[in-house]
N, C-alpha and C positions, 0 to 999 in steps of 0.2 A: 504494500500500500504506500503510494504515495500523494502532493495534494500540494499545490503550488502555495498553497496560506496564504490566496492576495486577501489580507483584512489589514487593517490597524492591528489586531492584535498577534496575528499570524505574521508580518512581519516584525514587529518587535521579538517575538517568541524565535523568529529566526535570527536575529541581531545577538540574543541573548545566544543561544546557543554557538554562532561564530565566534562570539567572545570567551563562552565559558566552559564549550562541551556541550553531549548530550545532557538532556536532564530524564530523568524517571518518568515513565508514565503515567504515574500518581501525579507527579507536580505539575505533566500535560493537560491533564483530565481536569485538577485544580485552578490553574489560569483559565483554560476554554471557558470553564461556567461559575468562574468566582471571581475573576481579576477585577478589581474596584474599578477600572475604567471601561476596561474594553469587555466583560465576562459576558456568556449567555444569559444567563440571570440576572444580572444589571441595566439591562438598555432594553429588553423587551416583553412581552407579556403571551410566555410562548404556547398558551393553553388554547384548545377549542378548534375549532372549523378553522379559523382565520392566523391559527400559530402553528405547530411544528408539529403538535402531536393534542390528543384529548385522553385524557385522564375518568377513569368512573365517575367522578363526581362532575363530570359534565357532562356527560352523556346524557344521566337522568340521579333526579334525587331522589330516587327510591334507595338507591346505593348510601346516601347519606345517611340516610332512614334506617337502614338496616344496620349500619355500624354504630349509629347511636342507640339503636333498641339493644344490640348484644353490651354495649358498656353500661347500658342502665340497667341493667339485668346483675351485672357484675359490679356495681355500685349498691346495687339491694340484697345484693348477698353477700356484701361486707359490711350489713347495717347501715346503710347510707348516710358515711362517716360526715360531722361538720367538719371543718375546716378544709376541706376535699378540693386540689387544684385540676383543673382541664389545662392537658395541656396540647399541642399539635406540635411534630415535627415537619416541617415542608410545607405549608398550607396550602401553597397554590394561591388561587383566587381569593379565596376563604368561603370556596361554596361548597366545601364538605362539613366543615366547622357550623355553617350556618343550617346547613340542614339536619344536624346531629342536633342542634339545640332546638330547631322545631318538631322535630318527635322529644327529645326532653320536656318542652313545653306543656305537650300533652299526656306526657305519660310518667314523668320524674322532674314536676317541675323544679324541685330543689337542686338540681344539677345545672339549673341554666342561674342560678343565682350565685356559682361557683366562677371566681375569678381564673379566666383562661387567658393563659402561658403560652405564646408561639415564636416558635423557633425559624426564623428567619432574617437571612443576610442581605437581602433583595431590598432597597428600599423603595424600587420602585413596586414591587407588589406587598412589602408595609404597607403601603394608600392602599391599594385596590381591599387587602383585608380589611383595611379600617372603614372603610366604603360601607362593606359588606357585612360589617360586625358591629355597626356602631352602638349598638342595643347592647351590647356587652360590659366588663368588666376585662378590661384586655391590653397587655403587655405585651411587649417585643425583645427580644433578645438574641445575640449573635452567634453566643455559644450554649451546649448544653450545659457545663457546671456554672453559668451564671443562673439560667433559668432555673435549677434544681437547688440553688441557694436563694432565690428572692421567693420559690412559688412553697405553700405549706401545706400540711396537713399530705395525706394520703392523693396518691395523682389516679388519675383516670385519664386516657386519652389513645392518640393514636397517630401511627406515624405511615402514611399513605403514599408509596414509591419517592422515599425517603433515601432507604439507605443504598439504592441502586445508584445517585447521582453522586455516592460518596468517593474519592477518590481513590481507585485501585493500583495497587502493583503487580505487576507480570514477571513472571520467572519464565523462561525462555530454553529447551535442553538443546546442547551444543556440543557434540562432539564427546557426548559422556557425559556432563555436568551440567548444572543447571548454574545459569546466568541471568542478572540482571536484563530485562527487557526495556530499550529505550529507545527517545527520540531523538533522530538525528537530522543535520540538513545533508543532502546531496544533491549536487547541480542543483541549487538555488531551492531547494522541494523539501520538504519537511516527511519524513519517511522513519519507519523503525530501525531500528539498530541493536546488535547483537554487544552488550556492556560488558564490565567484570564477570568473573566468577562469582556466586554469590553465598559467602563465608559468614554471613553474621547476620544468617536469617534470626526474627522471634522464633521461640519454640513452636506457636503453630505450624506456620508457614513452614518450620525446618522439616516437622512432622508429615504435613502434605507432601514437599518436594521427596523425603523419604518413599513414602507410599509409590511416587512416582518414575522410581529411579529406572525401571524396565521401559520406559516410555520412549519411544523415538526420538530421534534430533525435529526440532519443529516442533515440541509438544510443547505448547501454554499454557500455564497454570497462575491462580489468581488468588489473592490476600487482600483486603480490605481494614487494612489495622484502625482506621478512623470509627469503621463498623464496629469495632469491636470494643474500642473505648468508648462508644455513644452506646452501646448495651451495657457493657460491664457500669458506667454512670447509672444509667436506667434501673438495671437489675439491683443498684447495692443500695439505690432509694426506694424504690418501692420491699425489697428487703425490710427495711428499716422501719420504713413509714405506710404501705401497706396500697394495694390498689392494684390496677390490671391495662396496660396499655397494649392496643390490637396492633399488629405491623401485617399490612397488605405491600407486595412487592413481587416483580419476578425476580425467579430464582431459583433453587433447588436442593436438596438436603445433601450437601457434599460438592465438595470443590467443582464448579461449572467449566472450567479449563477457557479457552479466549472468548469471552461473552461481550468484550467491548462493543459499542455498536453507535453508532451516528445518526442521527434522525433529520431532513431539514423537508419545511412542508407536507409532511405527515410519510417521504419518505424514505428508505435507507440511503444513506452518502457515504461516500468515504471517510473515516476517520480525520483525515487533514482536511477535508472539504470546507475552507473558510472556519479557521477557528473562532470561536466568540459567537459565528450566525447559526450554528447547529448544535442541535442536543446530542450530550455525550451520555452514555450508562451503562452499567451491566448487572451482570445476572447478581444476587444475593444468596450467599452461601449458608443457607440457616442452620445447619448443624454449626459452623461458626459462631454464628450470634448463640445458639443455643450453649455452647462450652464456655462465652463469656460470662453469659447469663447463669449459669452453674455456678461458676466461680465467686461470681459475686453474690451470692447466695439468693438467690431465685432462680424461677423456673419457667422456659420455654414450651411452651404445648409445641406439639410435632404442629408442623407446615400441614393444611390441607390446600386442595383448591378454592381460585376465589367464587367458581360456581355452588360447590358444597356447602361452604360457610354460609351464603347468600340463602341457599336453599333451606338448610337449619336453621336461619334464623326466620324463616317464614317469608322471602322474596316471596313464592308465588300466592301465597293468599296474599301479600298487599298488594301487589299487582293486579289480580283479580279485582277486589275491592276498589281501587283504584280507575279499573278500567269501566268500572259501572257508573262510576260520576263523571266519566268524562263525555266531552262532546264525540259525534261518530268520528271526526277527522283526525283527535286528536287520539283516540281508539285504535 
């Protein structure tokens, strides 16, 4: 893969690298949809029909509906604690948020009287949630341990293709070993490149590349150490303090191997394909978040699908229900 990088930020990101070297793939995926001037997430609003990709909670709010019935459910069978924070990682628009608190409304309204916590670096989609939220009780915050020290009481909440846009690292097998995977420039093109040797993995990541040591030259494999500290955070406060946060994401229960992937206009690009204008993400390793989540003393329910969950929670009765008040067209 290669991708000329004509952006603002796609040349800088090649300036940088003439100057300094390859940099990690983590730190690639990090500047594309984080860099304070040129990121994907700072200049645009990339949800819906008219952005790059749509998300369940645009589609339709039934999907809202149903993530906030299974947390009020799990809020009434921890006693439906006072002091209780909401909180959201990734909001988006804030049209999941907002439709989790109109089924709270009517069926747990003490949950929408709960000050919510959202975790977001965007400030141009700060406004759009504030827009969208303004009936709330609602904070902003850049990192996860500021939010988990200002927010109190027992959390409830949920983090909705969250930890896919976190920023990954690639192990890369070469010739017998496994090597850092990174970005390089050639002939003026922003392209992968084959790095060190990689001696001073974490113990997970050393654990997986072990697992894969029979694997071919050309085999990718993927660590998300960000993921893994925004769980272990997670898992050692609700530990603590007590509560049940839902994570919808793709992914899969064991190392996904190269899941990176590019999105522009609803569809796949190249990796280098104009950095900053295209969504970067991959897949979510949930046995991972699950080992963090151990460690810090809670516990991850195994991954199902997002159709099952939906289904257990009663998607097709409110759908039904739903389809009977509605007009024919909208039927």
């Amino acid at each position: 893969m290669t991708g000329s990088g004509d952006t603002p930020l796609g040349d800088r990101l090649k300036a940088r690298i003439d100057a300094d070297g390859p940099i990690g793939v983590d730190d690639f995926m990090a500047a594309c949809l984080g860099d304070a001037q040129d990121g994907y997430y700072q200049q645009s609003d990339p949800f819906g029909s008219q952005g790059d990709f749509t998300t369940a909670p645009e589609i339709s709010g039934l999907f809202g509906e149903m993530c906030g019935l299974y947390l009020a459910h799990m809020f009434e069978l921890a006693g439906a604690p006072s002091q209780t924070s909401v909180i959201e990682l990734g909001p988006g628009r804030g049209t999941l948020m907002r439709d989790m608190r109109h089924v709270w409304a009517q069926l747990m309204p003490k949950m929408t009287e709960c000050p919510v916590h959202l975790l977001e670096t965007s400030q141009h989609l700060r406004q759009l949630q504030a827009d969208l939220l303004g009936d709330a009780d609602t904070s902003w915050y850049g990192e996860i341990d500021t939010l988990l020290a200002a927010s109190g009481g027992p959390l409830f909440g949920i983090a909705n293709e969250f930890f896919d846009a976190l920023p990954v690292t690639q192990l890369i097998r070469h010739h017998g070993n496994w090597h850092h995977r990174q970005v390089a420039v050639h002939d003026g093109r922003l392209t992968f490149a084959i790095g060190p040797v990689a001696n001073d993995l974490p113990i997970p990541f050393d654990e997986q590349a072990a697992s894969h040591d029979d694997m071919s030259d050309g085999t990718v494999i993927e660590h998300c150490p960000l993921a893994d500290s925004v769980m272990s955070a997670l898992a050692s406060a609700i530990a603590r303090r007590g509560g049940a946060i839902l994570i919808v994401d793709y992914g899969s229960n064991g190392n996904p191997g190269d899941s990176l992937q590019a999105v522009a206009a609803h569809k796949p690009v190249d990796i280098f394909h104009m950095p900053g204008a295209a969504d970067l993400s991959h897949w979510v390793d949930f046995a991972a978040l699950g080992r963090a989540a151990s460690a810090a003393g809670a516990r991850l329910i195994p991954p199902v699908s997002q159709g099952r969950f939906l289904l257990q929670v009663g998607l097709a009765e409110r759908a039904e229900a739903a389809g009977k008040l509605a007009d024919p067209e909208t039927r």
